[in-house]
N, C-alpha and C positions, 0 to 999 in steps of 0.2 A: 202647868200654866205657861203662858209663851208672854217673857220678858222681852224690852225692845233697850237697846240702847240709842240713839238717834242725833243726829244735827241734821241739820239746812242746807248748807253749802256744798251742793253736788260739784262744782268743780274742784274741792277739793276732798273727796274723797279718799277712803284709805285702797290703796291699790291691793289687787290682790295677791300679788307676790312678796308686800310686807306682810301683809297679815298671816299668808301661810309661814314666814321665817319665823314672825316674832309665835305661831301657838309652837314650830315647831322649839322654839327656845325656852320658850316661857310655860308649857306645858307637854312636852315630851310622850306622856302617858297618850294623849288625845290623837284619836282615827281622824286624819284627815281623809277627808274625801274630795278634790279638785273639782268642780263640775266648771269650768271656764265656758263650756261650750252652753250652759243656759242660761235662762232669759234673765230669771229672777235672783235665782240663787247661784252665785259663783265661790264661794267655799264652802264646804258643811262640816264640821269637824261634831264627833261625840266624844265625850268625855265622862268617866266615873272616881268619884271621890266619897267614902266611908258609905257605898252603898247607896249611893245618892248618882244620878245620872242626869247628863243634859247630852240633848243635841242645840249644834248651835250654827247658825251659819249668815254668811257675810248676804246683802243685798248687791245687786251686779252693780246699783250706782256706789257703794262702796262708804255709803252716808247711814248704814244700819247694819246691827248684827242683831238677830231673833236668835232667844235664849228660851228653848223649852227644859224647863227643869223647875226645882225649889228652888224658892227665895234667895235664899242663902247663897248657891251655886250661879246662878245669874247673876248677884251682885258681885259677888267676885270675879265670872267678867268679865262683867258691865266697869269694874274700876280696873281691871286692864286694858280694855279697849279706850278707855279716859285717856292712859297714858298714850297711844298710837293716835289720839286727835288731835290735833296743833292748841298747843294752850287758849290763844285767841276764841275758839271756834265751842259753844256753851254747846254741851251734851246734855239729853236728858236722858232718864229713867222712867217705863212704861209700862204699863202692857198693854196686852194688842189689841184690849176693847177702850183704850186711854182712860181709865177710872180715875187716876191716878198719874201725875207724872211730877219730875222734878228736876233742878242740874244737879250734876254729877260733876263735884268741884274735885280738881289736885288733891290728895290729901285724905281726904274723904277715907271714913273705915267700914269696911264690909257692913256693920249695924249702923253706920250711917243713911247707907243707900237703903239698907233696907228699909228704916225709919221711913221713906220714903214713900214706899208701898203705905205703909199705915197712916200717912198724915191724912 
């Protein structure tokens, strides 16, 4: 299933040369793949955890990252990318047919977000 993390505020998006430092920080294991030069998608990174896989990658306005994987794996992150959004600026939690969506506060624990899906 394809997860969204999302805000509003295109002009302040997250650039894409933090977001390549902070997966290359914050998640080491994870294949980045650069694509700068398209339209839609300007980073893709995959990543695997206990046999569990996601690909995920940034929107070029920099105001989304699309998380194909389980639950579980998107919400984790979906509350990392919380951190690289400016506190100010209300994230939600989605997926990509909107069934569902919610904020994605500070704090928040991986079964909180997921809670989410389920409400």
């Amino acid at each position: 299933m394809t997860y969204l993390a999302i805000f509003e505020d295109r002009d302040r998006g997250i650039p894409r040369a933090r977001l390549v430092a902070a997966l290359k920080e914050d998640w080491p294991e994870a294949v980045i793949t650069d694509q700068e030069s398209q339209e839609v998608r300007r980073v893709v990174w995959e990543y695997s955890e206990s046999g569990h896989d996601l690909e995920g990658y940034l929107h070029a306005d920099g105001t989304c990252i699309y998380l194909d994987s389980g639950l579980e794996l998107a919400a984790k992150f979906a509350l990392w990318f919380r951190e690289l959004v400016p506190n100010d600026i209300e994230l939600l939690f989605c997926d990509d047919s909107y069934s569902f969506n919610g904020v994605i506060e500070h704090g928040m624990s991986v079964q909180e977000v997921m809670a989410i899906a389920d409400a």
